[in-house]
TORKOL-4160 file (C-alpha; in steps of 0.2 Angstrom, whole numbers, padded with zeros to 4 digits, m for minus):
301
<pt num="1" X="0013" Y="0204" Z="m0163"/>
<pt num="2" X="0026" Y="0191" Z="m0157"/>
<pt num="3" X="0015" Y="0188" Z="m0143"/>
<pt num="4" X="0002" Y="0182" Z="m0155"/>
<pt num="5" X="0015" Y="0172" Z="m0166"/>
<pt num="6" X="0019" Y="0164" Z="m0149"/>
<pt num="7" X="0001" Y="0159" Z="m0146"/>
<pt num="8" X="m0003" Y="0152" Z="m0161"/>
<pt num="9" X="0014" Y="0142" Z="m0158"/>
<pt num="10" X="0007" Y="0134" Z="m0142"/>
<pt num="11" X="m0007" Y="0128" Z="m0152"/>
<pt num="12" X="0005" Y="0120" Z="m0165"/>
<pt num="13" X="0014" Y="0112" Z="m0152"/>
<pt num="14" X="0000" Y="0104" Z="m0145"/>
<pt num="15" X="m0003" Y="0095" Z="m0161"/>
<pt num="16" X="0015" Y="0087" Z="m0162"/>
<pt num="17" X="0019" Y="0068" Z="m0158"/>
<pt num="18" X="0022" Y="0068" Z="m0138"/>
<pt num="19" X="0039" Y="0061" Z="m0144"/>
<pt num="20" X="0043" Y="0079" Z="m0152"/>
<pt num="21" X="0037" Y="0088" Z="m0135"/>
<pt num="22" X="0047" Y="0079" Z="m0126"/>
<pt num="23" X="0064" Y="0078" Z="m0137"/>
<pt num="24" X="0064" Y="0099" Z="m0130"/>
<pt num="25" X="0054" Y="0098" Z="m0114"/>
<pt num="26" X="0066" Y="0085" Z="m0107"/>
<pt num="27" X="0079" Y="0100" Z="m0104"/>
<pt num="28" X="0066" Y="0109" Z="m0092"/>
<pt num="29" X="0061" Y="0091" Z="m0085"/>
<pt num="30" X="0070" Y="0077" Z="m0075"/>
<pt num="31" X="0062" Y="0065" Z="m0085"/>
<pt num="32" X="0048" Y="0050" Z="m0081"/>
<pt num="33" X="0055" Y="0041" Z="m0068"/>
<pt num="34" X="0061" Y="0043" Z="m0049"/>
<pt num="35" X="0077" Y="0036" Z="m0054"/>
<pt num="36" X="0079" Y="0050" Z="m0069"/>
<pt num="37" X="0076" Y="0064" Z="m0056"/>
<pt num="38" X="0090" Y="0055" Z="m0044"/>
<pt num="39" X="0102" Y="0054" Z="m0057"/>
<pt num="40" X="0100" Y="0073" Z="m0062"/>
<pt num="41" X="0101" Y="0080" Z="m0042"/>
<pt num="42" X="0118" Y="0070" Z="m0041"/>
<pt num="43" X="0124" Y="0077" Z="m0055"/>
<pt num="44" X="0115" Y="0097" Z="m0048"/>
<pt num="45" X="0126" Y="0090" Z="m0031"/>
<pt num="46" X="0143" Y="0088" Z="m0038"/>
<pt num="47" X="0142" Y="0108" Z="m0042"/>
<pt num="48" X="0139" Y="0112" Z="m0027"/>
<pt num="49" X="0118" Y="0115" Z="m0032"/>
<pt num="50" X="0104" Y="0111" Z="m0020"/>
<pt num="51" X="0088" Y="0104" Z="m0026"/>
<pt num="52" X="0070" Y="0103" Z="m0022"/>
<pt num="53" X="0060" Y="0087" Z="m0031"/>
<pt num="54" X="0042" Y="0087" Z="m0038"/>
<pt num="55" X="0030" Y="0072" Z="m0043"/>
<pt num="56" X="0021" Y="0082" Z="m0059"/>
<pt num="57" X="0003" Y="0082" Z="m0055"/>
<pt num="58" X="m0011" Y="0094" Z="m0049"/>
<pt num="59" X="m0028" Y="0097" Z="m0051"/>
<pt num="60" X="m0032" Y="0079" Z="m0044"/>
<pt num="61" X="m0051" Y="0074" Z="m0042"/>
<pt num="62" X="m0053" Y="0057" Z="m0034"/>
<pt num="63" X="m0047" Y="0054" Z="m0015"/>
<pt num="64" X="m0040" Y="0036" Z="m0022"/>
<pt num="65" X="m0030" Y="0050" Z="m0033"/>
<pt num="66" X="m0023" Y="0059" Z="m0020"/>
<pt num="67" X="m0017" Y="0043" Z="m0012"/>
<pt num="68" X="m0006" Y="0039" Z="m0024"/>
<pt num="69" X="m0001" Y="0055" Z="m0026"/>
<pt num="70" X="0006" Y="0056" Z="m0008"/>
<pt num="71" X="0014" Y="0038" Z="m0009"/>
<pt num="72" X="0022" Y="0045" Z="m0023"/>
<pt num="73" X="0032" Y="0060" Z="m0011"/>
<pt num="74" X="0034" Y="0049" Z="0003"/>
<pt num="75" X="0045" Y="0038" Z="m0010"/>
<pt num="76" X="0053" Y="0052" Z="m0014"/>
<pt num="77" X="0058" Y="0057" Z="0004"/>
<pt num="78" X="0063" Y="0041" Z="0005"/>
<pt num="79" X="0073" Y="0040" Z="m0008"/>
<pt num="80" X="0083" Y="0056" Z="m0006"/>
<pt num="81" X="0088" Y="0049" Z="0014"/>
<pt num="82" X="0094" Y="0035" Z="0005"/>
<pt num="83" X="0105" Y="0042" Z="m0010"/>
<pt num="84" X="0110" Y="0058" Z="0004"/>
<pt num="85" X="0105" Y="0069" Z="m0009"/>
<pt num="86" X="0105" Y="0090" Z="m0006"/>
<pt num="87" X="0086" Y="0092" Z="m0012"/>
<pt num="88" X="0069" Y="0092" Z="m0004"/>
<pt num="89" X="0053" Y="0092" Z="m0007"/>
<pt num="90" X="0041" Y="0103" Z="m0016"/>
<pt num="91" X="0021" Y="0100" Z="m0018"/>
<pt num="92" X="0007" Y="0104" Z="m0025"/>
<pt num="93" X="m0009" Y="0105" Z="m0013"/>
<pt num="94" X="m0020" Y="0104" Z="m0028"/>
<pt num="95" X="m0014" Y="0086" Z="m0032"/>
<pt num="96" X="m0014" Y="0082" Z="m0012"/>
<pt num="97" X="m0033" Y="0086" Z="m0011"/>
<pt num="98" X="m0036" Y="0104" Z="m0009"/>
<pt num="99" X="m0052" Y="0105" Z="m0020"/>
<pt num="100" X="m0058" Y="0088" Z="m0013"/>
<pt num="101" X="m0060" Y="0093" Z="0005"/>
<pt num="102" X="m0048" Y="0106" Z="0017"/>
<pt num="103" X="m0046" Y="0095" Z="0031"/>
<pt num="104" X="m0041" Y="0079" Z="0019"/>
<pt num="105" X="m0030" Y="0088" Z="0009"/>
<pt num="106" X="m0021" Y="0094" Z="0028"/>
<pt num="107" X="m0019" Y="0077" Z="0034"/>
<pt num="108" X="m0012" Y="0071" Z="0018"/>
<pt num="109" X="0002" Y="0084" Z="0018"/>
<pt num="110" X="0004" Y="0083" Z="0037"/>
<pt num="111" X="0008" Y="0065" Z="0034"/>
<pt num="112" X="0023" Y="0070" Z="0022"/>
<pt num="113" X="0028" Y="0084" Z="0033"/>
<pt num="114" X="0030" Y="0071" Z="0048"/>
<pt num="115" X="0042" Y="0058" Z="0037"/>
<pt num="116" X="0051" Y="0075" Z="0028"/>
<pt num="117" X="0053" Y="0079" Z="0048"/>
<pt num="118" X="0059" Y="0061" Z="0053"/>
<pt num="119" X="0072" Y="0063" Z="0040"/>
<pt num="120" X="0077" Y="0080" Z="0046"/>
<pt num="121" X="0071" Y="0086" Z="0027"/>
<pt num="122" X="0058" Y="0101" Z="0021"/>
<pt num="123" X="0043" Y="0101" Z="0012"/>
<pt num="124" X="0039" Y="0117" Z="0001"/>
<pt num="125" X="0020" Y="0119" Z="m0002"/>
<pt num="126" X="0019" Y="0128" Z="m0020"/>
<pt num="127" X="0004" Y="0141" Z="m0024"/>
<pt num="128" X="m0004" Y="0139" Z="m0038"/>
<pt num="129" X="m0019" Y="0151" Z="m0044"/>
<pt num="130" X="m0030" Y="0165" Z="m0034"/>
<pt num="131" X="m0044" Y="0152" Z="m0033"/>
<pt num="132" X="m0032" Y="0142" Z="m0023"/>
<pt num="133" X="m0023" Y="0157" Z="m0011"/>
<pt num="134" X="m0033" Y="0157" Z="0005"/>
<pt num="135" X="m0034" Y="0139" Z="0007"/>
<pt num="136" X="m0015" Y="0136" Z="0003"/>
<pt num="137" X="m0011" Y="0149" Z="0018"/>
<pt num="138" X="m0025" Y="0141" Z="0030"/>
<pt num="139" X="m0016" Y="0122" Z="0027"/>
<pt num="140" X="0002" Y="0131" Z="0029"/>
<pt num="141" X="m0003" Y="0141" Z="0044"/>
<pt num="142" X="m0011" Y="0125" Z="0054"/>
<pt num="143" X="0005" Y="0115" Z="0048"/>
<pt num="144" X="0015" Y="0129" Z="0054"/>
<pt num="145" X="0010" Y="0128" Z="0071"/>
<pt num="146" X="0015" Y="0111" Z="0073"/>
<pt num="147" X="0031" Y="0109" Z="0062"/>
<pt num="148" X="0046" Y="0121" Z="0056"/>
<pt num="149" X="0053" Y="0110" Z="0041"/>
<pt num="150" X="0039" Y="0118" Z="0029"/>
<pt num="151" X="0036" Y="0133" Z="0019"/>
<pt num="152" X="0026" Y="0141" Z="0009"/>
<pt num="153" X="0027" Y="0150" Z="m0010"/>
<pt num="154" X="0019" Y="0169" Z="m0012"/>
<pt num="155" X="0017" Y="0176" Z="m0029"/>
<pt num="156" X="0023" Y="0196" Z="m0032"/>
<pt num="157" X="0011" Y="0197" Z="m0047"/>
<pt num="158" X="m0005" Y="0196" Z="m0033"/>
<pt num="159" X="m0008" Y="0214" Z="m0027"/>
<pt num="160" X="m0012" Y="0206" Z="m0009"/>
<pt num="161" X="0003" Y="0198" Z="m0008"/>
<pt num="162" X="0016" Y="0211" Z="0004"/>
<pt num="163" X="0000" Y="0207" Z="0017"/>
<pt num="164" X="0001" Y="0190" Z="0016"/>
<pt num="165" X="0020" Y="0194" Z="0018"/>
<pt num="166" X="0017" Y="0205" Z="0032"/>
<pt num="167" X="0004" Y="0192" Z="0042"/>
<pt num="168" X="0015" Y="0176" Z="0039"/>
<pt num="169" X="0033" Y="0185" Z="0047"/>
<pt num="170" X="0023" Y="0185" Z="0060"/>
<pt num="171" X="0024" Y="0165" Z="0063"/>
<pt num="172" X="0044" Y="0166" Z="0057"/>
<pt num="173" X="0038" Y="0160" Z="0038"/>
<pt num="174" X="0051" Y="0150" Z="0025"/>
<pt num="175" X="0046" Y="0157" Z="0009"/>
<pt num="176" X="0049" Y="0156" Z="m0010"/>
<pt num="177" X="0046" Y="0173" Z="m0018"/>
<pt num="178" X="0041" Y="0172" Z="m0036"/>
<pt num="179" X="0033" Y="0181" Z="m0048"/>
<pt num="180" X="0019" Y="0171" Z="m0054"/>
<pt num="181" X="0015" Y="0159" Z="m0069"/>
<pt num="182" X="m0003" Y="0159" Z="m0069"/>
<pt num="183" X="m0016" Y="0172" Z="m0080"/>
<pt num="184" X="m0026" Y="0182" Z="m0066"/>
<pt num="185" X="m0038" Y="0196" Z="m0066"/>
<pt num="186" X="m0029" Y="0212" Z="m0069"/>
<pt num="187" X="m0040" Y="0218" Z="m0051"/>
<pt num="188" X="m0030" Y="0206" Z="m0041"/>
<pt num="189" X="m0014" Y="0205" Z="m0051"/>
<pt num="190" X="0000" Y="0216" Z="m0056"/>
<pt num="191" X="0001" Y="0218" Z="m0078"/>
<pt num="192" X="0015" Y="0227" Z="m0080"/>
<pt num="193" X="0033" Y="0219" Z="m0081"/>
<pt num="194" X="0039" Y="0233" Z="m0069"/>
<pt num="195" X="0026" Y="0234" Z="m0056"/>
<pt num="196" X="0027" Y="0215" Z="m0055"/>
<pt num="197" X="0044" Y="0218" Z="m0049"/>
<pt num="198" X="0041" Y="0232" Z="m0039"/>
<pt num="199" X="0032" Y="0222" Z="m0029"/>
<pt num="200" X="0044" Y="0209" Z="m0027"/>
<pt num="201" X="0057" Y="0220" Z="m0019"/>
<pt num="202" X="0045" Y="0226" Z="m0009"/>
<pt num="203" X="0039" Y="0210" Z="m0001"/>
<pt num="204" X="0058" Y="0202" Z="m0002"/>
<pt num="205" X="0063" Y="0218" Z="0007"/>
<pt num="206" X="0050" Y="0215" Z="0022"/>
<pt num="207" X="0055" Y="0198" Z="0021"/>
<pt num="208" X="0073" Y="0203" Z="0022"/>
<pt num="209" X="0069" Y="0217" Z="0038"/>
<pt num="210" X="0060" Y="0205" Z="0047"/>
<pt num="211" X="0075" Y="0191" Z="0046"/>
<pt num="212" X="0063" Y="0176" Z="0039"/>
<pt num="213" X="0071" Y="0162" Z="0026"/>
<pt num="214" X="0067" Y="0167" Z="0009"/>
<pt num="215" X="0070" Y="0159" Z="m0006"/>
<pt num="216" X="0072" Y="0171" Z="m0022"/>
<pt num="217" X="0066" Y="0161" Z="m0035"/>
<pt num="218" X="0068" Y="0172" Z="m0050"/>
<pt num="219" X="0078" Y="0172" Z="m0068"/>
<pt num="220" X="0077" Y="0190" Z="m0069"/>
<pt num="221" X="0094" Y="0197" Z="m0069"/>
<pt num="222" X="0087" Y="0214" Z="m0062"/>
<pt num="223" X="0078" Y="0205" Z="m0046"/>
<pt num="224" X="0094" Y="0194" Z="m0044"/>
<pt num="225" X="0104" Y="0213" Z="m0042"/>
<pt num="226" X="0090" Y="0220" Z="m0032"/>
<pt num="227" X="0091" Y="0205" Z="m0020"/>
<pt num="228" X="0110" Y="0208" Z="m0016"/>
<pt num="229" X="0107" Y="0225" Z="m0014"/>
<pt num="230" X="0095" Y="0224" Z="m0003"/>
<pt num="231" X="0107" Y="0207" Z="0005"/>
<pt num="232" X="0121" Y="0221" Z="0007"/>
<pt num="233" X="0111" Y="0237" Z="0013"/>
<pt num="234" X="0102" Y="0226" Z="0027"/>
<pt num="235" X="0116" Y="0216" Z="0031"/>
<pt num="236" X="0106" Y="0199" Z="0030"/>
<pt num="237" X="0118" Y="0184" Z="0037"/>
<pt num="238" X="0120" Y="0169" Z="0020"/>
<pt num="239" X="0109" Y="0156" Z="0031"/>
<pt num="240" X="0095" Y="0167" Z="0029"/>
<pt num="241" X="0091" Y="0167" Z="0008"/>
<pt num="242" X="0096" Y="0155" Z="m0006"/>
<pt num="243" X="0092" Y="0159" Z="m0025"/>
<pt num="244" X="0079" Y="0146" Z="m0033"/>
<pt num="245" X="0078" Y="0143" Z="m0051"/>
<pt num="246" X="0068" Y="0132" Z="m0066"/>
<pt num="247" X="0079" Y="0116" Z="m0072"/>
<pt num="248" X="0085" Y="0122" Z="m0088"/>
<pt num="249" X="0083" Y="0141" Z="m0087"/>
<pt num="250" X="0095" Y="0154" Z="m0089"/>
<pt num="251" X="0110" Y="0141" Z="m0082"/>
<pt num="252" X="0125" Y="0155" Z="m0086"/>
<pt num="253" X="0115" Y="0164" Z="m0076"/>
<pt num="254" X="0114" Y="0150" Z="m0062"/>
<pt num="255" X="0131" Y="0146" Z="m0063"/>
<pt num="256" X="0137" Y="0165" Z="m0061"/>
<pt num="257" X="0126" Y="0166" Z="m0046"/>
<pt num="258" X="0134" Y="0148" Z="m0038"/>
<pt num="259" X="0152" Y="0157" Z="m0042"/>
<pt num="260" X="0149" Y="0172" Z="m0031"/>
<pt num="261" X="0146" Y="0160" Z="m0016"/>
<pt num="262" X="0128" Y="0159" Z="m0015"/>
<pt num="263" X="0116" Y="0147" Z="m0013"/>
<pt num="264" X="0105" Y="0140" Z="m0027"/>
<pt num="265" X="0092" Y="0126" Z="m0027"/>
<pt num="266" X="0085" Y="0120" Z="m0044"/>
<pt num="267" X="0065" Y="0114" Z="m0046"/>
<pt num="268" X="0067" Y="0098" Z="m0052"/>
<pt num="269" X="0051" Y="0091" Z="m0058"/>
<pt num="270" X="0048" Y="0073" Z="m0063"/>
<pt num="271" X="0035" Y="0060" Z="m0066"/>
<pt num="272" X="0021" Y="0054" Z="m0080"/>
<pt num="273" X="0012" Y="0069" Z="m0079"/>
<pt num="274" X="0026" Y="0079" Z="m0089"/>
<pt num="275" X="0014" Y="0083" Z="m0106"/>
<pt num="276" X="0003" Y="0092" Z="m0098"/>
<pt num="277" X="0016" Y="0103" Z="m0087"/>
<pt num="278" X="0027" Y="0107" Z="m0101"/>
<pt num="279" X="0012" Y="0112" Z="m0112"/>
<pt num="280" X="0003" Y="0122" Z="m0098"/>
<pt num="281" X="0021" Y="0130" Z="m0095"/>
<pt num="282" X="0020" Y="0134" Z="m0115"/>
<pt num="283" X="0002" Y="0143" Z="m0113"/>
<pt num="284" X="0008" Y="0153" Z="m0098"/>
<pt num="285" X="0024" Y="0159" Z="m0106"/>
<pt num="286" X="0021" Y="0158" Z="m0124"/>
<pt num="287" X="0040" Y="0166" Z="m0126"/>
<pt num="288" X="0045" Y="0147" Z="m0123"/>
<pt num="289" X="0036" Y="0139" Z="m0136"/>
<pt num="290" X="0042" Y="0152" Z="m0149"/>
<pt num="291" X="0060" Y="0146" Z="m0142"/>
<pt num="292" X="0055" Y="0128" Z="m0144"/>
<pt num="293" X="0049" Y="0129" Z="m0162"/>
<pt num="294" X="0065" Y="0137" Z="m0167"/>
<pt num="295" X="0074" Y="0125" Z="m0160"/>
<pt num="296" X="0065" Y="0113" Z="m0171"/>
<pt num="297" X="0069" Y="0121" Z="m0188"/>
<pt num="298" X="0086" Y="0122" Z="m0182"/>
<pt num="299" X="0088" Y="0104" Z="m0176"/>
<pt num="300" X="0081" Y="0099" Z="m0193"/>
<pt num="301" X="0097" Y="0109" Z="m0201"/>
């Protein structure tokens, strides 16, 4: 039933002035600007947090498009060499090309990956639905032969995923292990809240055995335990995993993790495009927009 509340919510939401969206999507988003997203990783720095930056965008369907787009990250490469911020960069295939044309989309990125490299920086490819999986690993796995400063993201929810897992140690992979945002076939895709984190112990512990780079990107205070555990039991050395967390999500969380010693990176997104990220986030987690709309009734106390 609060599911459905949720949903309707989302669709409430959409209706609002993009003025009330963004009074409460500004907490989970850097803001319009390069220089918002600049300010907010200094201030992530001076707590000792590491960040990785994000041009909003995806989904782009003009070459002339995808230009922009990658002018876009190469301005923010440059930017973080010039402000020595701890952050790098994370992108979106999708908005460099991929459904335009494979090879296109690979020179685009290969182009970033080669200034991230100059720079001594990383670039983190994101994954993004099923319809996009096998070509995201194909641009990674040609980059990979060439470069050692990009990585990849894998999603626990997909059923194939510990395979993938499996065939990418192979080439020493840098990962982000999440669970997965987007609605998938339940054929390909875990349903369950538990099996979708049993499956992400399972690939972060083959990650862990095989002593690749894994970024846990999770808020789930069961997965952050597991992952220590499984950080104790296998005895994996502290330059070989970080946490990774949303801006704006669960920060005592965040903070507790930072206090034990470890390392956290924040997704810091940012750019014109934050409308339609904030209210695709709110359809694939209704929860949030149930949180938003009580905070507005709340705000108007």
């Amino acid at each position: 039933m609060l599911m459905l509340i949720n949903k309707i919510i989302v669709s409430v939401v959409k209706l609002l002035p993009k003025s009330v969206v963004f009074f409460f999507a500004k907490r989970y988003i850097a803001g319009e600007r390069l220089q918002d997203a600049v300010n907010l990783v200094k201030e992530l720095n001076k707590k000792g947090i590491f960040a990785t930056m994000d041009v909003l965008g995806e989904s782009i369907t003009t070459k002339e498009e995808v230009i922009l787009a990658k002018t876009e990250c190469l301005a923010v490469l440059n930017t973080i060499k010039q402000n020595e911020l701890q952050s790098n960069l994370s992108i979106k295939p999708t908005q460099l090309g991929l459904n335009i044309d494979l090879d296109f989309a690979y020179n685009q990125i290969r182009e970033i990956v080669v200034k991230a490299k100059e720079y001594g920086n990383f670039v983190r490819i994101d994954m993004e639905d099923s319809s996009c999986t096998d070509k995201t690993i194909t641009v990674f796995k040609r980059l990979r032969e060439e470069f050692d400063n990009v990585g990849i993201v894998l999603q626990s929810y997909l059923k194939r995923t510990h395979a993938d897992v499996v065939d990418l140690n192979k080439i020493n992979t840098n990962y982000r292990l999440c669970k997965g945002i987007y609605i998938e076939p339940a054929e390909i895709a875990f349903k369950d809240r538990q099996s979708v984190r049993d499956s992400y112990v399972r690939c972060l512990e083959q990650m862990m055995k095989d002593k690749v780079y894994v970024g846990i990107a999770t808020h789930d205070d069961y997965l952050v335990n597991a992952a220590l555990k499984l950080k104790k039991d296998l005895d994996v050395a502290d330059n070989l995993m970080e946490f990774q967390m949303l801006l704006g999500v669960k920060e005592d969380l965040r903070d507790k993790i930072v206090k034990e010693g470890h390392k956290v990176r924040i997704y810091v997104p940012f750019g014109k495009d934050w409308y339609k990220y904030s209210i695709r986030r709110l359809k694939e987690n209704p929860n949030v927009a149930g949180q938003m709309f009580a905070n507005l009734f709340k705000f108007g106390k």
